[in-house]
C-alpha positions, 0 to 999 in steps of 0.5 A, a space after each residue: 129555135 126560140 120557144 114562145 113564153 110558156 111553151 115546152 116543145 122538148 120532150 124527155 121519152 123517158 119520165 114525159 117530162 116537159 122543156 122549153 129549151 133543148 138545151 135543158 132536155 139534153 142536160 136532163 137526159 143525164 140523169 136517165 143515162 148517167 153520163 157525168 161529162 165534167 171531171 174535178 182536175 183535183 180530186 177526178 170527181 165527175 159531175 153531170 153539170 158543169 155549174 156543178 163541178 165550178 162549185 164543187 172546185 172552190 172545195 179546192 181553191 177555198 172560194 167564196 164569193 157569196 157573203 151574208 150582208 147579215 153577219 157576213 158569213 161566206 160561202 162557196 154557192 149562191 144557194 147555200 147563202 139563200 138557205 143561210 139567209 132563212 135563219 136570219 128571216 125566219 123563213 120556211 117555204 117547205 109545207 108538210 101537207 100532212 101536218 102542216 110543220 115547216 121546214 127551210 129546207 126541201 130535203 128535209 121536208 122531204 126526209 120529214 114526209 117519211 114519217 107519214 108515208 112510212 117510206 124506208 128507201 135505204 136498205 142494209 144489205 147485210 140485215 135486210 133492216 130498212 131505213 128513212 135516210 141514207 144516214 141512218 143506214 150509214 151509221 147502221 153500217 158500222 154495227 157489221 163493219 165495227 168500224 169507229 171513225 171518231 176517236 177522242 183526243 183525251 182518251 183515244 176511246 173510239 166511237 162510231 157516231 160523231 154525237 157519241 163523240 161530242 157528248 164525250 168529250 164533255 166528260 173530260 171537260 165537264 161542260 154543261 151548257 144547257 141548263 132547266 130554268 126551273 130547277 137550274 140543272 144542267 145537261 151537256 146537250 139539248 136533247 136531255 134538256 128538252 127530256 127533262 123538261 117534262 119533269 116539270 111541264 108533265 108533257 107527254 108529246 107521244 101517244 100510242 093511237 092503238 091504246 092512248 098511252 102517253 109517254 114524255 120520251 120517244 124512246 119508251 114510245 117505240 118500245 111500248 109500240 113493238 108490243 102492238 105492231 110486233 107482239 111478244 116475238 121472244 119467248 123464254 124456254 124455262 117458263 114460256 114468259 114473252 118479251 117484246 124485245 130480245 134485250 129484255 129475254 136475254 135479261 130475264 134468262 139470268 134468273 133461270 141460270 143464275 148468271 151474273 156475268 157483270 162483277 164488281 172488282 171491289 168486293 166480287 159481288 156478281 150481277 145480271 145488268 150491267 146497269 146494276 153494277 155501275 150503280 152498285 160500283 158508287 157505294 165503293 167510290 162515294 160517288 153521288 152523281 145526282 143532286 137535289 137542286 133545292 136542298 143540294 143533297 146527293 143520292 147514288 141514283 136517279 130513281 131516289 132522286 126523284 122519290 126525294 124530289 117529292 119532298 119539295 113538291 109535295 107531289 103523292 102519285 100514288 093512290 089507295 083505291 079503297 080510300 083515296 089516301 095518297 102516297 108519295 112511294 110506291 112502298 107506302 102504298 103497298 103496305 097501306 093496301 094491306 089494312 084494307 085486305 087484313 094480310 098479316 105475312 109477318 108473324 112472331 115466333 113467340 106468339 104468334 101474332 101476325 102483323 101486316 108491315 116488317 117494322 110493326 113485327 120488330 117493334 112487337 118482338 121487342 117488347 118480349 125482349 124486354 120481357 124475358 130481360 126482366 124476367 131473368 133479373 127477377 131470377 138472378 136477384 133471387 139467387 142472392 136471396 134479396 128475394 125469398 117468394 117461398 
């Protein structure tokens, strides 16, 4: 039977669907029923279509027939060299309805509609926790399994993700191929780059729709979006302080307990992070690891990096409310706050006078220091009679 140009007399009972051709609904039926006709010789994978199974066998034979007139790379199927070929054109045929991004590839126009659907079709099995893409649940896996199937050659340390791996690596060969163009710091992957960027550019791309927070990393955005969407979940037993993130009670019950599980194997001092022992461990071993790309001076850690940084830039981002004088530290300001409110916490034991800062109270104690010096030498030299007052 020949069908006229346009029409679709095959129809599927199953989905409606519509065909011109009778061979078309028969090889469409497949996917209702399951059936895979097609077996690999190889490897015994089944396939439903045999162009499927021909492709898949030059996996086998190492084939490929379709080459790139461009930078004449090869490959084994015609579509892979049709997507290829966008990134030489720059074509994106796959619109977002939604926001208009383009995509050169269906699938991942299709992964990226997700994002505004909020679909998580995969499901952990073990946790109930959802997921947009099969990957992510496959990598999720591996927390139940603890299975790490990407080990490095160097150390044999394993890992559970292959970018895990690839960021590895770069430690034994110190590579940093991204480097800022504004500060000539470099990164060992493009991600933290693009990250530290916006030290310069001040860009804050995620915004919370609940309260307008803007935030410069993903990450601090879905922490602070918990707050909203899951509130305070964690309480602590002691004071009844919430937290948005069991991480964080773990954290905060350590000040209740006392416990410092994290030791220092120098000196023995104990702390509550682990984050705090890494930092504290530089003291022993010297190590700087952040540097000011203007004067080449280190510091042990990020946060007095970017406090020095401010010494370049001028920058002082934090401001008095009472008369606007701005700061470039946080301390300086709390200390300023205190002329406004005429708190005086630090006293002198000998006079009682009180003093709004630490360091005015320690130059005041000084000066009876040299006081009571003077007075004892006037004693001293009374005793050898230089000196009779009566």
């Amino acid at each position: 039977m020949s069908a006229n140009i346009g029409e679709k007399p095959y129809q599927c009972l199953e989905c409606l669907k519509l065909f011109s051709r009778k061979y078309h609904l028969e090889t469409h039926l497949r996917v209702h029923t399951g059936e895979k006709p097609y077996k690999c010789s190889v490897c015994l994978k089944k396939f439903s279509h045999r162009s499927v199974l021909v492709s898949h066998m030059r996996i086998h034979t190492g084939e490929k027939p379709y080459q790139c007139s461009v930078c004449q790379k090869k490959f084994s199927d015609q579509s892979a060299l049709v997507t290829h070929k966008r990134l030489h054109t720059g074509e994106k045929p796959y619109h977002c309805s939604d926001c208009l991004k383009e995509f050169t590839h269906k699938s991942n126009l299709i992964k990226h509609m997700r994002v505004h659907t909020g679909e998580k079709p995969y499901q952990c099995l073990e946790c109930l926790k959802y997921f947009q893409q099969n990957s992510g649940l496959i990598q999720h896996m591996r927390i139940h399994t603890g299975e790490r199937p990407y080990k490095c050659s160097e150390c044999s340390k394993d890992f559970s993700h292959k970018s895990a791996l690839v960021k590895h690596i770069k430690l034994h060969t110190g590579e940093k191929p991204y480097q800022c163009s504004e500060c000539i710091k470099a990164f060992k992957d493009k991600y933290a780059l693009l990250n530290h960027m916006r030290v310069h550019t001040k860009e804050k791309p995620y915004q919370c729709q609940v309260c307008l927070k803007d935030y410069s990393h993903q990450s601090n955005f879905l922490k602070h979006m918990k707050i909203h969407t899951e509130g305070k979940p964690y309480q602590c037993s002691q004071c009844l302080r919430d937290f948005s993130r069991k991480s964080a009670l773990v954290r905060h019950t350590g000040v209740h307990t006392g416990e410092k599980p994290h030791q220092c194997s120098q000196c023995l001092k104990g702390f509550m992070e682990k984050s705090a022992l890494l930092k504290h461990m530089r003291r022993h071993t010297g190590e700087k690891p952040y540097q000011c790309f203007e004067c080449l001076k280190s510091f042990l850690d990020n946060s007095a990096l970017v406090k020095h940084i401010r010494v370049h830039t001028g920058e002082k981002p934090y401001k008095c409310s009472v008369c606007l004088k701005s700061f470039s530290q946080k301390y300086n300001l709390v200390i300023h706050l205190k002329v406004h409110i005429k708190e005086t916490p630090y006293q002198c034991s000998v006079c009682l006078k009180g003093f709004n800062n630490i360091s005015g109270l320690l130059k005041h104690t000084g000066d009876h220091s040299v006081l009571k010096q003077k007075s004892d030498l006037l004693k001293h030299i009374r005793v050898h009679g230089e000196e009779q007052p009566y």
